[in-house]
C-alpha positions as CSV (number, residue, x, y, z in Angstrom):
1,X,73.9,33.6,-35.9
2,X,72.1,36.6,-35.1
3,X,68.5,34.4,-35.0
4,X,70.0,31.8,-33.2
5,X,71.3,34.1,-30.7
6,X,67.3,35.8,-30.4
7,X,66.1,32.6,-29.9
8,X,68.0,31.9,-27.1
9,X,67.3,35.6,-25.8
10,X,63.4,34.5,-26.2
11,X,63.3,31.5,-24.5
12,X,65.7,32.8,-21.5
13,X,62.9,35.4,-21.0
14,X,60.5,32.8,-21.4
15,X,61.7,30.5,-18.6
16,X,62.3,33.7,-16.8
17,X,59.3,34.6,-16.9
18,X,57.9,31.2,-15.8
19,X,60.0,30.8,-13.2
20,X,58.7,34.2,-11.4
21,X,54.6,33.3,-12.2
22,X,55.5,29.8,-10.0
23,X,57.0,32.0,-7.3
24,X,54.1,33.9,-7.0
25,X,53.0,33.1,-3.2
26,X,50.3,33.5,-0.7
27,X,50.4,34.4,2.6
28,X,48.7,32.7,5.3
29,X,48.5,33.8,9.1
30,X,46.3,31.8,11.8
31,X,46.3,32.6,15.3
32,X,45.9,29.1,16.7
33,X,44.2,27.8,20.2
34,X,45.2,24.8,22.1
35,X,49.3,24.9,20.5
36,X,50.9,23.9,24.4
37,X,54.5,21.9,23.3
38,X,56.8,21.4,20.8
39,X,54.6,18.1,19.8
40,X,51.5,20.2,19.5
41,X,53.4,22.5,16.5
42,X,55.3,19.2,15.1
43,X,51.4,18.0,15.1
44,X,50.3,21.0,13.1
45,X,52.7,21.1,11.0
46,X,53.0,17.3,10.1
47,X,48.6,17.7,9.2
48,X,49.9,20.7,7.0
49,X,52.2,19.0,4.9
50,X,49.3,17.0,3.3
51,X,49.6,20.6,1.1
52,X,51.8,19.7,-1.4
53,X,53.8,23.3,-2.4
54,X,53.5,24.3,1.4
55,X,57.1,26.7,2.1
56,X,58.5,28.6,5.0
57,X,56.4,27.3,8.0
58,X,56.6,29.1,11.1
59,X,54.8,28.4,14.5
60,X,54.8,30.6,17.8
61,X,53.9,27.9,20.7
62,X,53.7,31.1,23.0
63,X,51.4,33.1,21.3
64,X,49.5,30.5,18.6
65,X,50.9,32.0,15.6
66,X,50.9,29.8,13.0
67,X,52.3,31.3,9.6
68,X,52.9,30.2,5.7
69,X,53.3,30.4,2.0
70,X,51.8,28.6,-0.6
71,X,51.3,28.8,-4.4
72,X,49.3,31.5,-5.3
73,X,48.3,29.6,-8.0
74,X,46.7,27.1,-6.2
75,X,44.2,29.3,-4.7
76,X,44.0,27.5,-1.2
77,X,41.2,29.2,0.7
78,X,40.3,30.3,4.0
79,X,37.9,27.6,4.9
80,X,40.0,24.8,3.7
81,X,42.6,26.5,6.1
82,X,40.8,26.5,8.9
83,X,39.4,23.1,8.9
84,X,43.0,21.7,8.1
85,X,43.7,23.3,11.6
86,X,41.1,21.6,13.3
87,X,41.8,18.3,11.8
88,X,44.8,18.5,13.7
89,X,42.9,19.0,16.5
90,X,43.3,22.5,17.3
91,X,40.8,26.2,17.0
92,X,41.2,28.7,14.6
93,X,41.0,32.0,16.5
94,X,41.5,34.5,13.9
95,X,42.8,34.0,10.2
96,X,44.5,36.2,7.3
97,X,45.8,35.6,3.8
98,X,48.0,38.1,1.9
99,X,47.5,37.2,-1.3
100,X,50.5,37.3,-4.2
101,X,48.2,39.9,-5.9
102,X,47.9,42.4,-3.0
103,X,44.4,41.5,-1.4
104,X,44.2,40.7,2.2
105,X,41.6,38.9,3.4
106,X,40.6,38.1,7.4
107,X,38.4,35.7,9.4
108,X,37.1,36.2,12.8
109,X,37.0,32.3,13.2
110,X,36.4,31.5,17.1
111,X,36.3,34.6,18.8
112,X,32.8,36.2,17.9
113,X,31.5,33.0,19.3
114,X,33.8,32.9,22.4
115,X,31.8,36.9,22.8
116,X,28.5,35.3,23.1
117,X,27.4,33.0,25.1
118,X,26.2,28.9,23.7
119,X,28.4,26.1,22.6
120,X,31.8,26.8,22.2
121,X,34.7,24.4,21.2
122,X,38.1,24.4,22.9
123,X,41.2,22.5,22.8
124,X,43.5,21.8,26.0
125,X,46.3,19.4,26.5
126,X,45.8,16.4,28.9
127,X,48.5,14.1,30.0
128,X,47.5,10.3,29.6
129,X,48.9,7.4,27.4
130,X,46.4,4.9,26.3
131,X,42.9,4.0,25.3
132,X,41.9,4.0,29.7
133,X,43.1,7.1,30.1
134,X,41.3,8.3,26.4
135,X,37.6,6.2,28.2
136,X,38.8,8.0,31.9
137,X,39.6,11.4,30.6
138,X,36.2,11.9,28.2
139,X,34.2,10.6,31.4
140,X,35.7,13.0,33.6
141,X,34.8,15.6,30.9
142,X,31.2,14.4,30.2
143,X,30.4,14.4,33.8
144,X,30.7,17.9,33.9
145,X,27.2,20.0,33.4
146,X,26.9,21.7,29.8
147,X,29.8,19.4,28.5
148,X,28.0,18.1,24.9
149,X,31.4,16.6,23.1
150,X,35.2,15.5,24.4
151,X,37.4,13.9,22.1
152,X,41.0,13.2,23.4
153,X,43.6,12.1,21.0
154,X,46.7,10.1,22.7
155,X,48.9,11.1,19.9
156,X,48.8,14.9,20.6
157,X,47.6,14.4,24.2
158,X,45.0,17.1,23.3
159,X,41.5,17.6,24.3
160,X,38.7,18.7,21.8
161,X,36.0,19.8,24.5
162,X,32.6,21.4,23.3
163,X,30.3,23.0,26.1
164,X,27.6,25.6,26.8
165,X,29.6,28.5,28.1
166,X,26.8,29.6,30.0
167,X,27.1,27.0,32.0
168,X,30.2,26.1,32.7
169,X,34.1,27.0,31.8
170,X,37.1,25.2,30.2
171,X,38.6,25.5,33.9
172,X,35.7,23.8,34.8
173,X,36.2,20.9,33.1
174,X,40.0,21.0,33.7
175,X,39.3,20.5,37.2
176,X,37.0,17.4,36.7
177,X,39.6,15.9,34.6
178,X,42.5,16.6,37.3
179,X,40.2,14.9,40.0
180,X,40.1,12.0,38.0
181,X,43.8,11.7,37.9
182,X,45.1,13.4,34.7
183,X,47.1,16.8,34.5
184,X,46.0,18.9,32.6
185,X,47.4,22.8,30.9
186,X,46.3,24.4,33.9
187,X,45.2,21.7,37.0
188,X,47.6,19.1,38.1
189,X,46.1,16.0,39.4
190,X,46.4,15.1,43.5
191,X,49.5,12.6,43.6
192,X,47.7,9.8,45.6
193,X,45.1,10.2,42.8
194,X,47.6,9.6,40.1
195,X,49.4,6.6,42.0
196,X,46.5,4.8,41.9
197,X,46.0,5.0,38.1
198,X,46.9,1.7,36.8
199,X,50.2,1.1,35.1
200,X,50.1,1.8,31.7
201,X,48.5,5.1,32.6
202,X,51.3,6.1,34.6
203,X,52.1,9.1,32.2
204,X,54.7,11.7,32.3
205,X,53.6,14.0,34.8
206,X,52.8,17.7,33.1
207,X,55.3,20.9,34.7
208,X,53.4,24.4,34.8
């Protein structure tokens, strides 16, 4: 009786045990560029369910914070978080992990590059609906001096713009795209412009 009821003490502390090592969690905080709706964060956090383990997801649309936990075990780095972020089409600003363990580690990402001036990448949300509006919106970009990359993705209506910051601006480039009759974050397109867009690029029109 008495080893039966010790083996059942054991094996209690032994799932015990277990159970608390596959609690153990990191923490993961990324301030994120380029989050402007409530599709932008459904977005993110749709790319960062391909983590398997991923828990308590939390994203700020007004200030970019973008916050997680995930199995220490797993060991999920800093770079793999980052590049996760802009998969989903979206810059890394500044990133920190608390890991289960007590160390902290931190990441600059974009900003010491935003301090200096060269090629920078940005992300900005453009209204459009199709592959015209994709072809008008990355021309509109392109046309603009020191522009060397656009990509637009119609899903997340958000635009991946690389450029030589000392030469032109993401406001810049805004502008070029509003004149060409998409709205974007921060520059509505003229009305008469947008009327004569055909009909499938009739988009939802984009409130500040």
């Amino acid at each position: 009786m008495k080893k039966t009821i010790i083996m059942t003490l054991v094996v209690g502390m032994m799932t015990m045990f277990g159970a608390n090592a596959q609690k153990a969690m990191d923490k993961f905080m990324v301030q994120v560029d380029g989050l402007g709706c409530p599709f932008c964060a459904y977005g993110l956090e749709k790319k960062f369910k391909e983590f398997k383990g991923i828990k308590n997801v939390k994203i700020d649309i007004e200030t970019g914070d973008f916050s997680f936990n995930y199995p220490a075990e797993k060991a999920l780095t800093m770079e793999a978080v980052e590049k996760q972020v802009e998969k989903a089409g979206y810059t890394p600003v500044t990133s920190k992990i608390e890991r289960a363990n007590g160390k902290v580690e931190e990441s600059m990402g974009a900003t010491l590059s935003e301090n200096t001036k060269g090629t920078i990448t940005k992300n900005v949300m453009v209204a459009g609906n199709c592959g015209m509006c994709e072809a008008r919106i990355s021309k509109a970009a392109s046309s603009v001096n020191g522009v060397s990359e656009v990509f637009w993705n119609k899903d997340t209506k958000m635009m991946k713009v690389s450029f030589d910051s000392g030469s032109t601006s993401l406001s810049e480039i805004e502008m070029a795209v509003a004149k060409a009759g998409h709205d974007t974050k921060n520059h509505k397109a003229q009305n008469g412009t947008y009327d004569e867009l055909p009909a499938c690029c009739h988009y939802e029109r984009l409130t500040k």
